[in-house]
C-alpha positions as CSV (number, residue, x, y, z in Angstrom):
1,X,4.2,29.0,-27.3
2,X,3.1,32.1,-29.4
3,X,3.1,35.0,-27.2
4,X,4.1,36.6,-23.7
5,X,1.9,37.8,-21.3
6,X,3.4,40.5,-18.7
7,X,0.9,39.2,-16.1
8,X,0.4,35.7,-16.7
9,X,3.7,34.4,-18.9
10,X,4.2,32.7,-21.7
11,X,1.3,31.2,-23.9
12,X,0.2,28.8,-26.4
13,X,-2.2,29.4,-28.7
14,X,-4.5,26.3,-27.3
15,X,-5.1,28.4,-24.5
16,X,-8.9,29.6,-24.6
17,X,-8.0,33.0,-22.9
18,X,-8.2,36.8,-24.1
19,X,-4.9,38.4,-25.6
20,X,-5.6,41.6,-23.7
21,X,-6.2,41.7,-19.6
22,X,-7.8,44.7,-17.9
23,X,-6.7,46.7,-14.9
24,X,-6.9,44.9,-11.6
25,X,-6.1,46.4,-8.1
26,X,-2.3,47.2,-8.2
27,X,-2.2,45.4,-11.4
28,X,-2.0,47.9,-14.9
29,X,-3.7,46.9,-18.1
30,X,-1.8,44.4,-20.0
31,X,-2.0,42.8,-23.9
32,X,-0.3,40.1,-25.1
33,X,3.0,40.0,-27.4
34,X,4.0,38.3,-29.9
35,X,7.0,35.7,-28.6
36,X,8.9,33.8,-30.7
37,X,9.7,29.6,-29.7
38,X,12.2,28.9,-26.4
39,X,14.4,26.6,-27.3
40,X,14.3,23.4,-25.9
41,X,15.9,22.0,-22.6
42,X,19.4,21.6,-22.8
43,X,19.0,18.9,-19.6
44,X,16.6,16.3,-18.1
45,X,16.8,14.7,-14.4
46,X,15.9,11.8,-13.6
47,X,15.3,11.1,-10.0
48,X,14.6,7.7,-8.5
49,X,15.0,5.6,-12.0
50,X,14.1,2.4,-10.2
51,X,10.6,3.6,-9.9
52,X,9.8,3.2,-13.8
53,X,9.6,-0.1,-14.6
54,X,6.7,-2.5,-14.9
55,X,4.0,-1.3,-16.8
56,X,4.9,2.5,-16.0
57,X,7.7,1.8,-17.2
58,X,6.6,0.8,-20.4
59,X,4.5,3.5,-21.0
60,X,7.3,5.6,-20.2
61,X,9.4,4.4,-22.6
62,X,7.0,5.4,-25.6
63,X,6.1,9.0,-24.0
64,X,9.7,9.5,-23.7
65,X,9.7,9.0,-27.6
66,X,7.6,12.1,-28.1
67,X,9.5,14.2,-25.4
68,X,12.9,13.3,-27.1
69,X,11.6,14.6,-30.4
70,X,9.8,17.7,-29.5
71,X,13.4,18.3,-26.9
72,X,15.8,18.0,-30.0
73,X,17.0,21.0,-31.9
74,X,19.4,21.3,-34.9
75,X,22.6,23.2,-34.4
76,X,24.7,23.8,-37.5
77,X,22.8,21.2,-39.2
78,X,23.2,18.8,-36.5
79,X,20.4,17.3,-34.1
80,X,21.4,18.0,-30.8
81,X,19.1,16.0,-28.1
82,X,18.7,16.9,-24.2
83,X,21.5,15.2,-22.1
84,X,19.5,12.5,-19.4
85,X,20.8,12.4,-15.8
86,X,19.4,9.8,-13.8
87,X,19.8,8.9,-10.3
88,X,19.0,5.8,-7.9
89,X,20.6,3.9,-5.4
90,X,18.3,0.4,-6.5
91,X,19.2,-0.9,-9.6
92,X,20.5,-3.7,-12.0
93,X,20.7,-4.4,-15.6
94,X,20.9,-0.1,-15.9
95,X,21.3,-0.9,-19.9
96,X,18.7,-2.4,-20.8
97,X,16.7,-0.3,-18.9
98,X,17.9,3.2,-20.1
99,X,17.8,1.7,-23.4
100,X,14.1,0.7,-23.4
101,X,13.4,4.6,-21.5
102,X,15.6,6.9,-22.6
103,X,17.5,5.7,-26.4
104,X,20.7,6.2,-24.7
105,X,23.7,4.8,-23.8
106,X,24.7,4.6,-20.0
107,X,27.7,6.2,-18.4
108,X,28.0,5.6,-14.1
109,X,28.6,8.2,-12.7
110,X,31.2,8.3,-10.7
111,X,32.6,5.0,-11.7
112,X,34.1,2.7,-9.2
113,X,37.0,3.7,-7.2
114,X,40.0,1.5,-6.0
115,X,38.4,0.9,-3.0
116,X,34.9,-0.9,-2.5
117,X,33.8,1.0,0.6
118,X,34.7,4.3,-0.9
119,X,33.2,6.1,-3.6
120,X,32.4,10.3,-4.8
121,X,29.6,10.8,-2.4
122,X,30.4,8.6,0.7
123,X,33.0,6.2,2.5
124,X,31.8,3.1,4.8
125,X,33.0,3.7,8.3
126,X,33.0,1.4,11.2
127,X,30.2,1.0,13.6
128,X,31.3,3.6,16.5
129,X,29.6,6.0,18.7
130,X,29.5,8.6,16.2
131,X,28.8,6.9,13.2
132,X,26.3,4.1,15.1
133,X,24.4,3.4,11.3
134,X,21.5,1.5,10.9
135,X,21.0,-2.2,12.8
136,X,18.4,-4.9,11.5
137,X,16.7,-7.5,13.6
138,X,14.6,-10.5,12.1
139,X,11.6,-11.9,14.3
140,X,9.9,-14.8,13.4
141,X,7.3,-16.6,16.3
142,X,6.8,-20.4,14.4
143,X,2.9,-21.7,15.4
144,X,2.1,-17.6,16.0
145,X,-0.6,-15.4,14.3
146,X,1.9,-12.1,12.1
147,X,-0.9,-10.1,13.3
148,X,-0.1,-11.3,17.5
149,X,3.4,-11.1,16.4
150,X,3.3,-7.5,15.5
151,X,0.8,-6.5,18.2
152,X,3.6,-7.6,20.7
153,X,6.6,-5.8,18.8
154,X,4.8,-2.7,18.4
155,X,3.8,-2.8,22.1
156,X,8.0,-3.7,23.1
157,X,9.3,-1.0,20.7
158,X,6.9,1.7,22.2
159,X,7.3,0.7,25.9
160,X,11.0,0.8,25.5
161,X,11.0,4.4,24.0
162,X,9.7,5.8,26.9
163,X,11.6,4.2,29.4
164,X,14.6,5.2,27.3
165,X,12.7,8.3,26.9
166,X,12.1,9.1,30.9
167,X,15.6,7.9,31.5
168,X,17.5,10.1,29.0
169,X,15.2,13.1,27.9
170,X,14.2,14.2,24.5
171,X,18.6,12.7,23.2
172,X,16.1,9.6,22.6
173,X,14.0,11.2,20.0
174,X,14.8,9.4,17.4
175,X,13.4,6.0,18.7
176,X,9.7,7.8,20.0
177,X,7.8,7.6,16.8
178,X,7.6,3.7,15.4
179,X,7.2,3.8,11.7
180,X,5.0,0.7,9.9
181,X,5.8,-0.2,7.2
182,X,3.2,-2.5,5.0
183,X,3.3,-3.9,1.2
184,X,-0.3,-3.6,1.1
185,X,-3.2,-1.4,2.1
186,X,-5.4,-4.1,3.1
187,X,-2.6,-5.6,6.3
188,X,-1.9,-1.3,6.8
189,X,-5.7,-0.9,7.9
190,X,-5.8,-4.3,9.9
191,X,-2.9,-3.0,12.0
192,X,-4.4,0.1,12.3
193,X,-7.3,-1.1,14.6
194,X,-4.9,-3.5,16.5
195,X,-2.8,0.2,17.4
196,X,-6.1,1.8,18.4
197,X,-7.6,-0.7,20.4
198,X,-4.8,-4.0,21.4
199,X,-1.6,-1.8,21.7
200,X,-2.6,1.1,23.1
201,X,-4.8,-1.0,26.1
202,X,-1.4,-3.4,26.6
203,X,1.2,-0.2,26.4
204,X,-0.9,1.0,30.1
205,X,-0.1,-3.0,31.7
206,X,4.2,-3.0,30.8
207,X,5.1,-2.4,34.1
208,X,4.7,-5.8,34.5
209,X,7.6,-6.1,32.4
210,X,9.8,-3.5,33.8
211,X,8.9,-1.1,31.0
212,X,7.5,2.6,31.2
213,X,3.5,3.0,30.4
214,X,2.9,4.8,27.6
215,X,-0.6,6.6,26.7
216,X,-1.1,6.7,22.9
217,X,-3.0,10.0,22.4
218,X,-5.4,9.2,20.0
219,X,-6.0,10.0,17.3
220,X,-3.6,12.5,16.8
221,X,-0.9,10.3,17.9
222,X,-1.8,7.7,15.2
223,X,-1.7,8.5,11.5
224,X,-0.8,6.7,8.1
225,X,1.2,7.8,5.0
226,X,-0.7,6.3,2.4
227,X,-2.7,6.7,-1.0
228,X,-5.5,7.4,0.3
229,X,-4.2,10.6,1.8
230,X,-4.9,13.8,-0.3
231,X,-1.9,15.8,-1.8
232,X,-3.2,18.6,0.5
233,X,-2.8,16.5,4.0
234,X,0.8,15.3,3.0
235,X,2.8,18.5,3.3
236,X,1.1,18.9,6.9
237,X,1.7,14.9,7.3
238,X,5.4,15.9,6.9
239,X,5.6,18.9,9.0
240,X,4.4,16.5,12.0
241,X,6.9,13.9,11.2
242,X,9.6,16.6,11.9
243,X,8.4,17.2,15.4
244,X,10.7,16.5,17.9
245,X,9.1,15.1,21.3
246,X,9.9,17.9,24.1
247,X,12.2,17.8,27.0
248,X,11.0,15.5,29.9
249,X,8.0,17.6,31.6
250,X,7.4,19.8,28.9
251,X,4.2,20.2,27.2
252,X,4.7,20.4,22.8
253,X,3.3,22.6,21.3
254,X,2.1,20.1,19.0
255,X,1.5,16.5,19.1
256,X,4.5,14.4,17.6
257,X,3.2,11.6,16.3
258,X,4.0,8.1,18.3
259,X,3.1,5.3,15.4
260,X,3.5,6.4,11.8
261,X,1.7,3.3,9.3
262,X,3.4,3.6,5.9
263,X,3.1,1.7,2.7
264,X,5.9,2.1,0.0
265,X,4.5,6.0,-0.1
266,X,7.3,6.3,2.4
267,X,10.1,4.9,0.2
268,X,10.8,8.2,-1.6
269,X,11.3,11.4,-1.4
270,X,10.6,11.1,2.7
271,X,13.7,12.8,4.3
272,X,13.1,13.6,8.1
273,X,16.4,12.9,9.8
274,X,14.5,12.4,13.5
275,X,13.4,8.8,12.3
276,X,14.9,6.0,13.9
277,X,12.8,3.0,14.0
278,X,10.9,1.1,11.8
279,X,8.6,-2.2,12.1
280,X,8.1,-4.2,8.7
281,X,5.4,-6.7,8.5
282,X,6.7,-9.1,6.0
283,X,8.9,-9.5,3.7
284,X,8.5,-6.4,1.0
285,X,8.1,-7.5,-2.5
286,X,11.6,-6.6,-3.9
287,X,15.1,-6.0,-2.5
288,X,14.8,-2.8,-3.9
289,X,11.8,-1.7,-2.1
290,X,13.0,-2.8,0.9
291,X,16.1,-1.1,0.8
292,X,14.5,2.0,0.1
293,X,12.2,1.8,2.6
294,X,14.5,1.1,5.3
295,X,16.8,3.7,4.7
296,X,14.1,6.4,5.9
297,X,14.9,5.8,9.3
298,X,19.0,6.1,11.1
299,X,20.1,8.7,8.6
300,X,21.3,11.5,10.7
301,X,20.7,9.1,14.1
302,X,21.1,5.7,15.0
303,X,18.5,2.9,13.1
304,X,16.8,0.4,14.4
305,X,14.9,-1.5,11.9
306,X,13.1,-4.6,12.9
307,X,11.5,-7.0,10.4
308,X,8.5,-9.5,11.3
309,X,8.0,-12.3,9.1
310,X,5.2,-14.4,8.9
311,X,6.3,-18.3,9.0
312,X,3.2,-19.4,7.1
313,X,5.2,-17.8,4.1
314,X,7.5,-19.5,2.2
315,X,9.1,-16.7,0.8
316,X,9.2,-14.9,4.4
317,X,10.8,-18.2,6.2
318,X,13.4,-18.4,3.6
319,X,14.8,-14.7,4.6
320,X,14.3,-15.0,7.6
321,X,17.3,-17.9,7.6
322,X,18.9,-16.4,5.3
323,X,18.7,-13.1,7.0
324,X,22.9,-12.5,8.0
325,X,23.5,-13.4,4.7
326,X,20.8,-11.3,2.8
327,X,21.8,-8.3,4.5
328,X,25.2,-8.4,4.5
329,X,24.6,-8.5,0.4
330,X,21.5,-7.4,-0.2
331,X,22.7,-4.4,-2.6
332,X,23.5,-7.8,-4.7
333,X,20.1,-9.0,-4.4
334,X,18.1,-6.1,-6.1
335,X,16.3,-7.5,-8.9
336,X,16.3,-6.5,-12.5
337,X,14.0,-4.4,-13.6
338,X,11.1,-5.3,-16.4
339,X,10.6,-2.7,-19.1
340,X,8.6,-3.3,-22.4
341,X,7.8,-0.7,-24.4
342,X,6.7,-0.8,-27.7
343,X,5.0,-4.1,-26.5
344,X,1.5,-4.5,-28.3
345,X,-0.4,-3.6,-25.0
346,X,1.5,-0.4,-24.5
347,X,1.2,0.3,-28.1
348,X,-2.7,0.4,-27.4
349,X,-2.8,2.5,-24.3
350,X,-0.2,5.5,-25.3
351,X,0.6,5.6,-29.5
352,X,-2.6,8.1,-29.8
353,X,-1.4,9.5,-26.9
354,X,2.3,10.0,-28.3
355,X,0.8,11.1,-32.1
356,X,-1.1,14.0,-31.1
357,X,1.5,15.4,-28.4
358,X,4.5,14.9,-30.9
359,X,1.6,16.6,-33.9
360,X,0.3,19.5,-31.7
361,X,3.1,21.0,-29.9
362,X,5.4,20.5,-32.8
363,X,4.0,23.6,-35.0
364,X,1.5,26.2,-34.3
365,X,-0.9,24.7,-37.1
366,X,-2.5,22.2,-35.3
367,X,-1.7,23.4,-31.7
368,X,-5.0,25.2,-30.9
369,X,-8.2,22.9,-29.7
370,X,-10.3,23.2,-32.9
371,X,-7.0,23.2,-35.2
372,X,-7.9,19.2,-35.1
373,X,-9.8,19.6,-38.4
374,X,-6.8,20.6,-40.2
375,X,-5.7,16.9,-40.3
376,X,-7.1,16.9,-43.8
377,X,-3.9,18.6,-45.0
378,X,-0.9,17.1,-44.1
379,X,1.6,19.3,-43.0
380,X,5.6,19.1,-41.8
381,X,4.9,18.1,-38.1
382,X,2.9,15.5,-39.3
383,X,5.1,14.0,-41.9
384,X,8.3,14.7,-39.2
385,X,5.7,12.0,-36.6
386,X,5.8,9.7,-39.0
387,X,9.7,9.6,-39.9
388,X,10.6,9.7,-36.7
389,X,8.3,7.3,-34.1
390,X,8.9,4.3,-36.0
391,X,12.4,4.5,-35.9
392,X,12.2,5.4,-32.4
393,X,10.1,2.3,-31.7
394,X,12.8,0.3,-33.4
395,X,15.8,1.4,-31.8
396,X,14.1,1.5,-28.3
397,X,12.2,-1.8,-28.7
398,X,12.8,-5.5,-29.2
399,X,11.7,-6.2,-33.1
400,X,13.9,-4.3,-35.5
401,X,12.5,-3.8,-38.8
402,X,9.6,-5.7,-38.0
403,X,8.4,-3.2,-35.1
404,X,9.2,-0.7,-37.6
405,X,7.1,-1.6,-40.0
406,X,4.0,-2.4,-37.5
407,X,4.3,0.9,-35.9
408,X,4.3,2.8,-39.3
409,X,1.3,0.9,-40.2
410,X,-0.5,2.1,-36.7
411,X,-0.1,5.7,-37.2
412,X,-1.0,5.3,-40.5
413,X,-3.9,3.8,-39.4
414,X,-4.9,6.4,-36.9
415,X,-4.1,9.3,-39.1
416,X,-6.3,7.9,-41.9
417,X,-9.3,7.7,-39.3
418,X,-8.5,10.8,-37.9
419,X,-9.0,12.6,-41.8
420,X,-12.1,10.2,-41.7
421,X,-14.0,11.9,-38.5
422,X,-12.9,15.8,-40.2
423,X,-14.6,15.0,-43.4
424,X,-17.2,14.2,-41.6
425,X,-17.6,17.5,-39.9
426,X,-20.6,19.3,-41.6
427,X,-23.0,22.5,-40.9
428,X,-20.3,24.5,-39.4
429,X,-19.1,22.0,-36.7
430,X,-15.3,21.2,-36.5
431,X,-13.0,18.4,-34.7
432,X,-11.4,19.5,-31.6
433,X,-8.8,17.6,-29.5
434,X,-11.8,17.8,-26.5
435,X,-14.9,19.5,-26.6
436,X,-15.0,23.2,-27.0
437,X,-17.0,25.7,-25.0
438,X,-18.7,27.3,-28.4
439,X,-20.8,23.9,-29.0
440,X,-19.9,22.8,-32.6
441,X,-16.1,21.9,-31.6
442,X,-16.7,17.9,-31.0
443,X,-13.7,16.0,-29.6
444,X,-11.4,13.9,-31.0
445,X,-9.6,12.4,-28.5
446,X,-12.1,10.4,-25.7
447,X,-11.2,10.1,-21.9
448,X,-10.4,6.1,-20.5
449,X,-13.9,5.2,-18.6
450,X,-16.1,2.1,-18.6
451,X,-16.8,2.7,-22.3
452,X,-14.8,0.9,-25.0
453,X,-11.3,1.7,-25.7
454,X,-10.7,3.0,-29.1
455,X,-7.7,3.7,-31.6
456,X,-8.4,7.5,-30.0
457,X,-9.1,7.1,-26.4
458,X,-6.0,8.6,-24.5
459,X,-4.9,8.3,-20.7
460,X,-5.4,10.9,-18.0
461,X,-2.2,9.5,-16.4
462,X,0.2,6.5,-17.0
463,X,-1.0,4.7,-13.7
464,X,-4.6,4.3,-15.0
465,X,-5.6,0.8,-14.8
466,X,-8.6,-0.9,-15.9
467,X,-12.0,0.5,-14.9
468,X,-12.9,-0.9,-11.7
469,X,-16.1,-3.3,-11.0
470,X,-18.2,-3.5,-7.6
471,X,-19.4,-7.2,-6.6
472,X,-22.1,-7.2,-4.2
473,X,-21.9,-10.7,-2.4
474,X,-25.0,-12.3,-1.6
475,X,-25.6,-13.5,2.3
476,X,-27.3,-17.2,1.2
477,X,-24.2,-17.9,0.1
478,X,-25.2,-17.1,-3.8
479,X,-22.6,-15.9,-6.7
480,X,-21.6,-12.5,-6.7
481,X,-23.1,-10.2,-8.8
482,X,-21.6,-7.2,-10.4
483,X,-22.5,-3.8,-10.4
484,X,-22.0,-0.4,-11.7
485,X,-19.5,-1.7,-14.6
C-alpha cells in the first residue's frame, strides 16, 4: 500500500487504476495521495480450528509462513509477531496441530477449573423443564433397507410435529422443521426424491396411526443446505430457517420450511436457535463432525436428535451398541487431527505460491504486475524470503536441518528459473505476475487447469483438487472411456 484514495481507500501500486477520479453525481473530483505503510495486525482469530487439517490443513500451514512474515514488525530492534487466538469446541492433540499451523506454542484458554462441569463460558445443569438440553436416540432396523429406514423416521418425526403442533400451537416450533443431515451428496439427493415423492404421499395416510396429516408444500417446503447452493441463495436460505411456523389458523407470511437436507455445510457457522430436530443417516465420519453437527439443533429449545444407522455397516453397528457409552463420552472420542505441512506434496502445490506473496507485498519494487521482470536484480525482500522460509519450514515441519536444506534448494531453484524466463524477455515485452492488459506483459505465474503443473503454476484456492475427468460408460457393457481431460 502506496497511496490513499478519498473515494476508494487505500491502494497498492498493483492496482491497474488511475491516480486521479473525476466528478461523479454527489461525488467531488478526487486524486490520489501519497500514504505511507500501515503497520501490521497486532491480532489474528481463529475460528473453528478443527476445520484445518487434512490437506487444507497442510497447505495452511505453509501460507501461514508467508502471512507470519509479512505480519511481523520490529519494535526497538525486536520482532514482534501477531498474537493467534483460536477457537473450537472439537479438538485433540491442539500441539501438534498449532505447531504445524501457526509456529506457536499453545495456551487453553481458560484452563480447567476445579470442577469438571464448570468452566468460564458455561456450567452443566441438570435435565429440568427449563434447561431440557439436547436428547439422542439411535435406530437401527437389522434385515431393513437405510433408505426404508429413514423414509419411515422422517414420515414419524413429521407426523408427530403436527399433532404436537395442532395440540399445542406454534410453543412447538422448534420440532416443525426436520433437519437431514448426510456425509455425502450422493445419499443427500437420494433422500431428496424419497421426501418429494414416498414421505410426503405416506404423511396424508397417518391417521391410521393416530397421528395428524401433514401436507408438504412443495417445493418451497423442501430445500437443501449444500455445495451446490450459490453464495447468493444462502443468506436467503438462512432468513427462511428463522421463520417461525404461525399460530394455529394463521396464514405466514412466508413458507417456513418443513424438511431442511444438510451435509456438513450445516456444521458451522449455522446459528438459528428455532431448530430442534435433526435426522442423521449414518454414522458421520468423525466424532468431531458429528458433534458439530448436532449441536445446530436444541440450543435455545429442547433437542431431539435421532441417528439412523445402517446395519450393513460395520462401523455404524458398532455405535449403534456402543451408543450409551459413546455419548456419554464422546467429547473423549474426537480424533486427532492430521496436519503435514512442509510434506513434499504440499511443497508442490503452495512454495511458488508462498515465494511470490512473501516477494511482492514485502516491498514496493516488485509489488506492481509487470515489476516481475525486476527478478534479475536481487533485492532485500528477496534475500529476507530466502532467510526466512527455510527456517520457517524447519521449525514448523518434521525434518530439521534436512527440510532446511531442501527447502533452500527449492526456492533457489524457482528463483533461478524465474531470472531465466526475464532474460528471456526481448523486443519490449516484460514478465508479469498474470497477463497485462497492454499486450507485451506475459505472465509468470500459470492458473491450476488440465495442463501440466509446473515449478510456477499457483492455486486459485487451497481446496483445489485435481482436474476432474468425465467417463462416458458404454451401454454393451464396454470399458469406459474418458473424456474432456
Amino acid at each position: 500500500m502506496n497511496g490513499f484514495c478519498p473515494r476508494h481507500g487505500f491502494r497498492s501500486p498493483e492496482l491497474e487504476d488511475t491516480n486521479s477520479h473525476q466528478a461523479s453525481g454527489k461525488y467531488p473530483p478526487v486524486a490520489t495521495q501519497p500514504h505511507g505503510l500501515l503497520r501490521p495486525p497486532d491480532l489474528i482469530i481463529q475460528d473453528e480450528l478443527h476445520l484445518i487439517s487434512g490437506p487444507l490443513g497442510s497447505l495452511v500451514g505453509i501460507y501461514e509462513g508467508a502471512i507470519d512474515h509479512l505480519a511481523t514488525w520490529e519494535v526497538n530492534g525486536k520482532k514482534v509477531r501477531p498474537k493467534v487466538i483460536a477457537s473450537t469446541a472439537t479438538v485433540r492433540r491442539a500441539q501438534a496441530q498449532v505447531a504445524a499451523l501457526f509456529n506457536r506454542t499453545v495456551r487453553v484458554f481458560p484452563p480447567p477449573g476445579l470442577e469438571a462441569g464448570a468452566n468460564f463460558f458455561s456450567r452443566e445443569l441438570p435435565v429440568s423443564e427449563s434447561a431440557p438440553g439436547r436428547l439422542y436416540v439411535g435406530l437401527c432396523a437389522p434385515g431393513r433397507r437405510i433408505k426404508g429406514s429413514l423414509i419411515r423416521v422422517y414420515v414419524a418425526a413429521l407426523a408427530a410435529g403436527q399433532t404436537l403442533y395442532e395440540k399445542y400451537g406454534d410453543s412447538v416450533d422448534s420440532f416443525l422443521t426436520a433437519v437431514g443431515y448426510f456425509s455425502s451428496l450422493r445419499e443427500l439427493g437420494g433422500m431428496r426424491r424419497l421426501v418429494d415423492d414416498d414421505v410426503r404421499s405416506r404423511l396424508t395416510q397417518v391417521e391410521k396411526r393416530g397421528l395428524r396429516k401433514r401436507n408438504l408444500r412443495l417445493p418451497q417446503a423442501v430445500e437443501e443446505l449444500t455445495s451446490r447452493k450459490s453464495a447468493t441463495d444462502i443468506p436467503t436460505l438462512l432468513e427462511r430457517m428463522k421463520q417461525k411456523f404461525p399460530p394455529l389458523g394463521q396464514k405466514a407470511i412466508q413458507t417456513p420450511l418443513d424438511v431442511l437436507l444438510a451435509t456438513n455445510m450445516i456444521s458451522v457457522g449455522i446459528d438459528v436457535g428455532r431448530l430442534g430436530l435433526m435426522i442423521v443417516a449414518g454414522q458421520p465420519k468423525s466424532t468431531a463432525e458429528y458433534i458439530q453437527a448436532t449441536s445446530r439443533v436444541g440450543r435455545s429449545s429442547p433437542g431431539l436428535v435421532l441417528t439412523v444407522y445402517n446395519w450393513a455397516r460395520p462401523r455404524d453397528l458398532s455405535h449403534f451398541e456402543g451408543f450409551r457409552h459413546y455419548h456419554a463420552t464422546f467429547y473423549r472420542q474426537v480424533e486427532a487431527l492430521s496436519v503435514t505441512p512442509y510434506s513434499t506434496g504440499s511443497l508442490d502445490r503452495a512454495l511458488t505460491g508462498v515465494l511470490v506473496s512473501v516477494i511482492r507485498q514485502a516491498s514496493f519494487d516488485l509489488n506492481s504486475n509487470g515489476d516481475a521482470q525486476s527478478m534479475l536484480a536481487v533485492n532485500k525482500s528477496v534475500q529476507a524470503a530466502l532467510a526466512y522460509l527455510p527456517i520457517r519450514a524447519a521449525e514448523a515441519g518434521i525434518g530439521g536441518q534436512a527440510l532446511q536444506s531442501f527447502v533452500d534448494q527449492a526456492l533457489l531453484q524457482r528463483l533461478g528459473k524465474w531470472a531465466q524466463r526475464a532474460k528471456k524477455m526481448t523486443g519490449g515485452a516484460r514478465l508479469g505476475y498474470q497477463d497485462g492488459r497492454d499486450g507485451v506483459t506475459t505472465a509468470l505465474l500459470k492458473m491450476p487447469g488440465t495442463t501440466e503443473w509446473t515449478d510456477f503454476t499457483v492455486l486459485n484456492s487451497l481446496r483445489d483438487v485435481e482436474p476432474e475427468a468425465d467417463f462416458v460408460f458404454n451401454d454393451d457393457g464396454m470399458d469406459a472411456v474418458e473424456v474432456n481431460q
